[in-house]
C-alpha positions in Angstrom: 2.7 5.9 1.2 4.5 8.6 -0.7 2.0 11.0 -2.2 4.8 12.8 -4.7 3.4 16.0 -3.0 5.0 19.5 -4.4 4.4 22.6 -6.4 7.6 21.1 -8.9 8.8 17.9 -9.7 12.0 19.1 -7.8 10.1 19.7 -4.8 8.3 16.7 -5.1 11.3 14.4 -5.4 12.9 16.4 -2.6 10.1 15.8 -0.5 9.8 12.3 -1.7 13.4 11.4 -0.2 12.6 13.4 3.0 9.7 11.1 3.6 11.5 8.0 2.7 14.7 8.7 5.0 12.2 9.6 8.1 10.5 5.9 7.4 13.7 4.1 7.1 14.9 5.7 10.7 12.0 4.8 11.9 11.6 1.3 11.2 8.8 1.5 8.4 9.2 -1.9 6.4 8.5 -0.6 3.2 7.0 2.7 0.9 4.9 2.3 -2.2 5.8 5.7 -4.8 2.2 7.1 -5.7 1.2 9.2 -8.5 -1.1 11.0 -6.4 0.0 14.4 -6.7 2.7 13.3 -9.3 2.7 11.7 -12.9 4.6 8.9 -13.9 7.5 10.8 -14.3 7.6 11.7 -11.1 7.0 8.3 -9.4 10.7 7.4 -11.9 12.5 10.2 -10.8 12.2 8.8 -6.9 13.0 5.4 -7.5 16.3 6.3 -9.7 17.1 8.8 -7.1 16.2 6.7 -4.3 17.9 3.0 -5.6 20.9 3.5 -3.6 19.7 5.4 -0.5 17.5 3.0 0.7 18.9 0.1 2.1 16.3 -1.5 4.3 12.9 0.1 3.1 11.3 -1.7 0.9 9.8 0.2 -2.2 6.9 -0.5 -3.8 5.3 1.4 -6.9 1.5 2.3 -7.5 0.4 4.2 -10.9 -3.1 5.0 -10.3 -3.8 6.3 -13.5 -2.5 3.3 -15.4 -1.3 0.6 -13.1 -0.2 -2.1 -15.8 3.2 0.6 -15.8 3.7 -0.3 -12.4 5.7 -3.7 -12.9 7.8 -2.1 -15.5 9.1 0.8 -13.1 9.3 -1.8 -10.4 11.8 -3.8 -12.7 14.0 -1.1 -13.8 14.3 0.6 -10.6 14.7 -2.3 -8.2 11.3 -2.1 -6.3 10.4 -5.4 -5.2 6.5 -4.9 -5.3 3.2 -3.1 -6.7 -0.1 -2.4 -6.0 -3.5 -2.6 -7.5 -6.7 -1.0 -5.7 -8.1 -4.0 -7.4 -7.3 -7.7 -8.7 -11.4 -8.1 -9.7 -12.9 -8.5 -12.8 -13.9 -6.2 -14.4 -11.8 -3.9 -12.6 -8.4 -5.3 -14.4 -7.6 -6.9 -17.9 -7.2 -10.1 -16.6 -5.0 -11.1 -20.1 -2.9 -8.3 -19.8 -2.0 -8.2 -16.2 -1.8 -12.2 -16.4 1.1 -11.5 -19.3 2.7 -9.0 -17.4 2.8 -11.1 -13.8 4.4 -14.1 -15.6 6.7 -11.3 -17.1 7.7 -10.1 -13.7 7.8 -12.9 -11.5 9.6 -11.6 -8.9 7.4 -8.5 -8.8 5.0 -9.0 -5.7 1.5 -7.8 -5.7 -0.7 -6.1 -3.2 -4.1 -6.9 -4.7 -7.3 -5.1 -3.3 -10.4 -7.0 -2.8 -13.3 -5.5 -1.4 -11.3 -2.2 -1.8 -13.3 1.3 -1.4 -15.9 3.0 -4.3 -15.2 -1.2 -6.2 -18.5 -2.2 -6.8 -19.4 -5.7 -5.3 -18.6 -8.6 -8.0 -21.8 -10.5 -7.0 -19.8 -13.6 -5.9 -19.6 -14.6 -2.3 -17.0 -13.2 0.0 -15.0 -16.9 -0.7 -14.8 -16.7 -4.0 -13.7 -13.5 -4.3 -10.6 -14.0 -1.9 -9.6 -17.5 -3.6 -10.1 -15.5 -6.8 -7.2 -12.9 -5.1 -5.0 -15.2 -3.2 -4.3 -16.9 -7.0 -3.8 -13.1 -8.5 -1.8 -11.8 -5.8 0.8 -12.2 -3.0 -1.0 -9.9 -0.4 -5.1 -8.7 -0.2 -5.6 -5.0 0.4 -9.1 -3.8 1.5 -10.5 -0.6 2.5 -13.5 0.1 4.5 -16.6 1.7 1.6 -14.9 5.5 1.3 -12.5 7.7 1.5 -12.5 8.5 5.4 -14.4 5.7 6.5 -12.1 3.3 8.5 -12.2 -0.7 7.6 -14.5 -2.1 10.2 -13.2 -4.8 12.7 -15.8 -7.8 11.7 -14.4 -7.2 8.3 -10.5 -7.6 8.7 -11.9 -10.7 11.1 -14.3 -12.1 8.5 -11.4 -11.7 5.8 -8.5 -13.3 7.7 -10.4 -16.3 8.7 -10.9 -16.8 5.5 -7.9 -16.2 4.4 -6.0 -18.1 7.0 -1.9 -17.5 6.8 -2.6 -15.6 3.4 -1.4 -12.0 3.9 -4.1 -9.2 4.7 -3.6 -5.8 4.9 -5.3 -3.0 5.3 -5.5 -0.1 2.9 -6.8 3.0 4.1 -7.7 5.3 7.3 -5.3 3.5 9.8 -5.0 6.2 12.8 -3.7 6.4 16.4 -7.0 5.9 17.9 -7.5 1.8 15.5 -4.0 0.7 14.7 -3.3 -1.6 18.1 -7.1 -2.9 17.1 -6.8 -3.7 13.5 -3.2 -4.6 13.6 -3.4 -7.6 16.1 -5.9 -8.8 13.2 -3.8 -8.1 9.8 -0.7 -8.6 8.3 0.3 -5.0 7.9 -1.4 -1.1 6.9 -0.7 1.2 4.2 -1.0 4.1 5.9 -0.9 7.6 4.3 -2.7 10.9 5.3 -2.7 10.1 9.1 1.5 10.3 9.2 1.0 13.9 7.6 0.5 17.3 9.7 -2.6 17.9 9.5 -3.4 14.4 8.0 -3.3 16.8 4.8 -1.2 14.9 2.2 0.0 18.0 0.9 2.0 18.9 4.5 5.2 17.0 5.6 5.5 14.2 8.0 4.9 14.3 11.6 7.3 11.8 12.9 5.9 11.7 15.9 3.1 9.8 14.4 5.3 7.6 12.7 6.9 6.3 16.0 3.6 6.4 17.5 2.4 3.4 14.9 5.2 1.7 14.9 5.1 1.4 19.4 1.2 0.2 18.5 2.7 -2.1 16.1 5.4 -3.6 18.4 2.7 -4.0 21.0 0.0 -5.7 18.7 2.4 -8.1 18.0 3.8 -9.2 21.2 0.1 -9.4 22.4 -0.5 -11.8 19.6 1.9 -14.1 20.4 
């Protein structure tokens, strides 16, 4: 994740190309642009300035405060993906993002379901992730908060459900879980814990990087 952190937008999209340099020597697969500490504005002026310096990282765009923008920026800026926190009624406009999905076709989507602070749709847990799987491409979840790690029985519970259907998991991915929860998902989005401090404000710590991507390597030769 790239937070857009900075007193200026200069310093954020210096930072911003810091960040995605470190990930790319690193072997991260990809980076979604956040408007966390940014606008919109900000989250464009990192994919202009980053469309030719990023050759194997994939990018992927998340507009928080209005994430219908997100396919747009995707398109013009070459990103190949977007994310929603959620893909459930009534948390989207089903017409609109429908329209906009069969306007960007190519535009991939990382669709939460069961994703932190979303309140419960009332449905069973089945319904909700066939409801997902024919939204999106991938299915985010979080555990309940901010802080609160996604619990094992529920990446477990998911993904046999889901089968080969992509699951990922959105949120508090550390050190001390990542073998664990990665030998049952697809992939992490992983944010604070890469920062000093785990303080999204600070710089990267590389060190944690290459730590998660070691627990990544393992969890995968372990699984086969």
């Amino acid at each position: 994740m790239i937070h857009l952190a900075g007193e200026t937008s200069n310093q954020k999209l210096k930072r911003a190309l810091e960040e995605l340099e470190i990930y790319e020597q690193e072997g991260i697969d990809g980076a979604i642009i956040e408007d966390y500490h940014g606008d919109i504005i900000d989250v464009e002026n990192v994919l202009r300035a980053s469309q030719n310096k990023t050759n194997n990282l994939i990018l992927g765009v998340n507009v928080l405060r209005n994430p219908y923008l997100a396919f747009e920026l995707a398109n013009d800026y070459g990103a190949k993906f977007v994310q929603f926190d959620s893909v459930q009624a009534p948390n989207i406009n089903i017409n609109i993002y429908n329209q906009l999905r069969e306007k960007f076709p190519n535009i991939a989507v990382l669709g939460g379901i069961g994703f932190k602070y979303i309140p419960p749709t009332g449905n069973s847990l089945e319904v909700d992730l066939e409801e997902g799987k024919s939204r999106c491409d991938a299915i985010v979840t979080t555990g309940t908060g901010t802080g609160i790690e996604t619990p094992l029985n529920k990446l477990k519970e998911y993904k046999n459900i889901l089968k080969d259907f992509p699951l990922i998991v959105g949120a508090r991915v550390n050190g001390n879980n990542a073998y664990f929860q990665l030998r049952i998902a697809d992939g992490a989005i992983i944010g604070s814990y890469f920062k000093k401090n785990n303080n999204t404000n600070l710089p990267i710590d590389k060190s944690k990087v290459q730590q998660i991507i070691g627990m990544r390597k393992y969890a995968l030769k372990m699984s086969h």
